[in-house]
C-alpha positions as CSV (number, residue, x, y, z in Angstrom):
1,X,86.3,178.0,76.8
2,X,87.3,181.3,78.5
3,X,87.9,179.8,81.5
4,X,90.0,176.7,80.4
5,X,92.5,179.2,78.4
6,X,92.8,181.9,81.1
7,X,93.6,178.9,84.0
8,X,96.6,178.0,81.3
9,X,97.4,181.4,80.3
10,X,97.5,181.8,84.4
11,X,99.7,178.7,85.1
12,X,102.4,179.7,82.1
13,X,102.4,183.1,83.6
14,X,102.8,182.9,87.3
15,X,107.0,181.8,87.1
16,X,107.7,184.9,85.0
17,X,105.5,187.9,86.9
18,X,104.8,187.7,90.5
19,X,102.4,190.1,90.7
20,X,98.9,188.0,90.7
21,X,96.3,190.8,89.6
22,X,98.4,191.7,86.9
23,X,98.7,188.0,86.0
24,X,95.0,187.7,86.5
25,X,94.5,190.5,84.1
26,X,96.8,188.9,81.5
27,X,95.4,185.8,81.3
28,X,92.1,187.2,80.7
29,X,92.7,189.1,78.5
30,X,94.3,186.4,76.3
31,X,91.0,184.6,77.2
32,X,88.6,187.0,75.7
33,X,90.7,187.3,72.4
34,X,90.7,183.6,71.5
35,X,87.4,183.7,72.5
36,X,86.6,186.3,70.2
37,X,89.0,185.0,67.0
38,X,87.1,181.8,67.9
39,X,83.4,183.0,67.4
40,X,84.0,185.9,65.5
41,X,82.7,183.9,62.4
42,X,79.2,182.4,64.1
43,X,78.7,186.1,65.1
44,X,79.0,187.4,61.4
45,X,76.4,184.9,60.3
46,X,74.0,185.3,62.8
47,X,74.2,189.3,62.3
48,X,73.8,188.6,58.6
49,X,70.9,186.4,59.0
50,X,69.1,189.0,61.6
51,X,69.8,191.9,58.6
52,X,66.8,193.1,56.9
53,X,68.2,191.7,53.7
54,X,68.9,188.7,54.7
55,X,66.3,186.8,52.5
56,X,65.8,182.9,53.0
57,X,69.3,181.5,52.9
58,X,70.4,179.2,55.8
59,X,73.1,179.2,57.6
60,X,75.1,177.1,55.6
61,X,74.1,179.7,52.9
62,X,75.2,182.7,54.7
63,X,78.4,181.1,55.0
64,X,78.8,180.8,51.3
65,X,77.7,184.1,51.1
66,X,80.3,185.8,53.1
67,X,83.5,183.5,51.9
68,X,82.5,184.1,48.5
69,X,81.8,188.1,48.3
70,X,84.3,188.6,50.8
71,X,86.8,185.8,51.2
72,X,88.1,184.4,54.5
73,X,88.6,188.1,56.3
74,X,84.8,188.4,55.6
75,X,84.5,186.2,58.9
76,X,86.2,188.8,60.8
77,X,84.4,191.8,59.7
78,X,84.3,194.5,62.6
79,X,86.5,192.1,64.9
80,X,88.3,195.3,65.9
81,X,85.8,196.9,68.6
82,X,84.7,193.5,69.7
83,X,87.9,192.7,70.5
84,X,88.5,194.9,72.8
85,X,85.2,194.8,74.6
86,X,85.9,191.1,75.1
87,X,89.2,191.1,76.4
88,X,88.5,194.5,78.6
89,X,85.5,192.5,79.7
90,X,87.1,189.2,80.8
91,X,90.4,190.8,82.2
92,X,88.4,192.8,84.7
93,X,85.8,190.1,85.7
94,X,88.7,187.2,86.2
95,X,90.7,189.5,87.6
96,X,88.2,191.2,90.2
97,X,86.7,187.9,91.5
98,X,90.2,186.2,91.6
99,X,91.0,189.5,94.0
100,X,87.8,189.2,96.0
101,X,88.8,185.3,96.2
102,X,92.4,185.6,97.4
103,X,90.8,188.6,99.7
104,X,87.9,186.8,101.2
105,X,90.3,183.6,101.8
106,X,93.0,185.7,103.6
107,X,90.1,187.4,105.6
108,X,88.9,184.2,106.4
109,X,92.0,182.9,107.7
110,X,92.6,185.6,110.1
111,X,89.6,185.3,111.4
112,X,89.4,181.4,112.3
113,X,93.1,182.4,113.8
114,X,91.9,185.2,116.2
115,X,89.0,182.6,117.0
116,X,91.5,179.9,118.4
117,X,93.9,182.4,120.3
118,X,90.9,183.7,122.5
């Protein structure tokens, strides 16, 4: 998923900032927050189910659980922090391997074109 948003987030961004790392950057970091609004909820469950209270209640019950003791918002419990783990996480990793890519290209190129002038 991370990768199919931050290629869009990259294509919408690249007419309006030239600059590619920070566009990189951007896009990845928009990545890692719908990635993390997305799966925020599956994360509260499983920590809930891996609790020491826990008890026998599925997953379909630990869903109950939280929407009814703590609404809709009880999904995004401690979202904060995660959030910006995720998005620090994926802004740096697209945005250093798209730099090593564009680098390692470019050095390529200069290389094959010093090969065919000798």
């Amino acid at each position: 998923m991370r990768f199919v948003v931050f290629a869009d987030t990259k294509e919408r961004l690249q007419p309006y900032i030239r600059n590619k790392i920070v566009v990189d950057l951007l896009s990845g970091a928009f990545a890692g927050f719908c990635s993390t609004v997305f799966n925020n909820p599956i994360d509260v469950v499983k920590t809930k189910m891996q609790g020491v209270n826990s008890g026998n209640l599925s997953v379909g019950g630990h869903f109950a659980d939280i929407y009814q003791t703590r609404g809709i918002m009880g999904f995004y419990s401690g979202i904060g922090p995660r959030l910006v783990r995720v998005m620090l996480d994926a802004s740096l990793t697209f945005s250093l391997f798209h730099q090593l890519k564009r680098t390692a290209a470019q050095f390529l190129a200069n290389r094959a074109a010093a090969n065919k002038k000798e």
